[in-house]
C-alpha positions in Angstrom: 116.2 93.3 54.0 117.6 94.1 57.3 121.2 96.4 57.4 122.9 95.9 60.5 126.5 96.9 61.7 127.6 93.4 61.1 126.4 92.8 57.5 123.1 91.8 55.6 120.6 89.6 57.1 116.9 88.8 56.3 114.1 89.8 58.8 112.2 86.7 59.0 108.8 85.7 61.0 110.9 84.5 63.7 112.2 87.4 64.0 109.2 89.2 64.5 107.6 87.0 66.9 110.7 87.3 69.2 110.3 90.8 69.1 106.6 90.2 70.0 107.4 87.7 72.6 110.0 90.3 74.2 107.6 93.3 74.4 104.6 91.6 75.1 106.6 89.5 78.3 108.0 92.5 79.4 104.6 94.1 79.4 103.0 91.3 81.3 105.7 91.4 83.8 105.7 95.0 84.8 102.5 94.7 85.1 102.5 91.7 87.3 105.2 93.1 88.7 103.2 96.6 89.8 99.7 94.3 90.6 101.3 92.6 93.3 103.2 95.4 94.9 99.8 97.6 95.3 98.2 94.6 96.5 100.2 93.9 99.2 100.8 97.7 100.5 97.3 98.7 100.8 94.2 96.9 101.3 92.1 100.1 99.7 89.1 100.2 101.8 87.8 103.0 103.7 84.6 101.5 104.9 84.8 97.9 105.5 81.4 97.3 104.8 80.6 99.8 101.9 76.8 98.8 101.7 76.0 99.3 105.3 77.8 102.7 105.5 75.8 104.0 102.4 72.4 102.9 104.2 73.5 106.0 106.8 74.0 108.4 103.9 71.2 110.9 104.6 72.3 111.0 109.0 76.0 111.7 107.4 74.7 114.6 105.6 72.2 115.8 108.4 75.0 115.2 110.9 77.4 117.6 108.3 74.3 120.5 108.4 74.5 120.3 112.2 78.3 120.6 112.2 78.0 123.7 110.0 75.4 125.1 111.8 77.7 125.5 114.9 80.5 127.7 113.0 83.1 125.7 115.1 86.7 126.1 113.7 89.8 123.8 114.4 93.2 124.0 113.4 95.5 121.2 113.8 99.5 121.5 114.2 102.5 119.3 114.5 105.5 120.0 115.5 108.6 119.1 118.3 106.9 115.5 119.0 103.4 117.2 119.8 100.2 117.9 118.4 97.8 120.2 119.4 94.7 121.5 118.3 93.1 124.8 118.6 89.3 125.1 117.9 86.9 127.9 118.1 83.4 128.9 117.8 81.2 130.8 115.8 82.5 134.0 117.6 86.1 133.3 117.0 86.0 132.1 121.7 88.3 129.3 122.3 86.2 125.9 123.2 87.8 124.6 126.3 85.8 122.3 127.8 85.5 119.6 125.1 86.3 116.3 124.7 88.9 115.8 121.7 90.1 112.6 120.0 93.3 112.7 117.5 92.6 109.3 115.3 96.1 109.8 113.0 97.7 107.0 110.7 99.4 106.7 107.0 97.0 107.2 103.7 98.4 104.0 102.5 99.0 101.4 105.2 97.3 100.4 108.7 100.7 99.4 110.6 101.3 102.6 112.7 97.7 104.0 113.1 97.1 106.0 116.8 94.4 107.3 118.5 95.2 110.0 121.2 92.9 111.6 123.4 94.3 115.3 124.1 94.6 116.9 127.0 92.9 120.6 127.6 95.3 123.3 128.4 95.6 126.9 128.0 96.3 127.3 124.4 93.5 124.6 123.2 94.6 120.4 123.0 97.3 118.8 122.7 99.5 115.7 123.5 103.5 114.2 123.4 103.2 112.4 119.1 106.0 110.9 117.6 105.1 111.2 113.9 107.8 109.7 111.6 109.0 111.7 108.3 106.0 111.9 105.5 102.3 112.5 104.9 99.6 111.0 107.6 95.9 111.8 107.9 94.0 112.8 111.0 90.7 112.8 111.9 89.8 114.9 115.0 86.2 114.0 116.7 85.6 116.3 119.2 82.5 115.9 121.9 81.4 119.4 123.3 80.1 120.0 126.6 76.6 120.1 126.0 76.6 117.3 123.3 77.6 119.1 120.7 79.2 116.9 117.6 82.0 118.0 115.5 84.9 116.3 113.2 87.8 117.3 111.1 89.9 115.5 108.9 93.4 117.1 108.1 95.9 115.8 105.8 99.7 116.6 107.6 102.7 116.9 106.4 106.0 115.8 108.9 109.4 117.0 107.6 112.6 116.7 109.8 
């Protein structure tokens, strides 16, 4: 027997398979619920075609050796609507005279991605970026001036 507030009842089947109808619906919706919200938010690729890019596997990793092999160092900052990057070589000598592209957008949607070529100066590279509040990722691929090869991914963090 069931003992509510209100008196004794029986606890019948049909009890039981509205409780089971309630939980298991609520289940299904969440779910359904969650499902279409990551669906439309983020298309998770990285590659778009994830076969092709793994046929280039072994000139990724050579390409990584060569990028070691150089000792270059970069440091990217943000901060009063500018970014600017700093890189350096094996012997800690600011690299000047390099070609450097800022490739910056949101780890979990495509609508406000930039690419920003940044300007040489005194202190490294840098250019005017309005970054709105919250995490972005950057990828920095820098051209040297004998051919040299290097890129840096960097996960930022804007707070105003």
């Amino acid at each position: 027997m069931f003992v509510n507030l209100f008196g004794t009842r029986r606890f019948t089947g049909w009890h039981m398979l509205g409780l089971l109808l309630l939980f298991f619906g609520t289940t299904i919706a969440v779910n359904g619920v969650m499902a279409t919200i990551a669906v439309r938010t983020w298309t998770g690729l990285v590659v778009k075609d994830d076969f092709g890019a793994s046929q280039h596997y072994n000139e990724k990793i050579e390409e990584m050796r060569r990028q070691a092999a150089l000792g270059w160092r970069g440091e990217l900052d943000y901060g009063n609507g500018s970014a600017s990057f700093h890189l350096k070589d094996a012997s800690a000598a600011p690299i000047t005279d390099a070609t450097v592209v800022l490739k910056i957008g949101r780890p979990t949607h495509e609508g406000s991605d930039l690419t920003v070529t940044l300007n040489a100066g005194e202190r490294g590279y840098g250019a005017a970026l309005k970054l709105d509040r919250g995490i972005w990722n950057a990828e920095i691929d820098v051209i040297g001036a004998h051919g040299e090869h290097y890129q840096q991914r960097v996960r930022l963090y804007v707070r105003k």
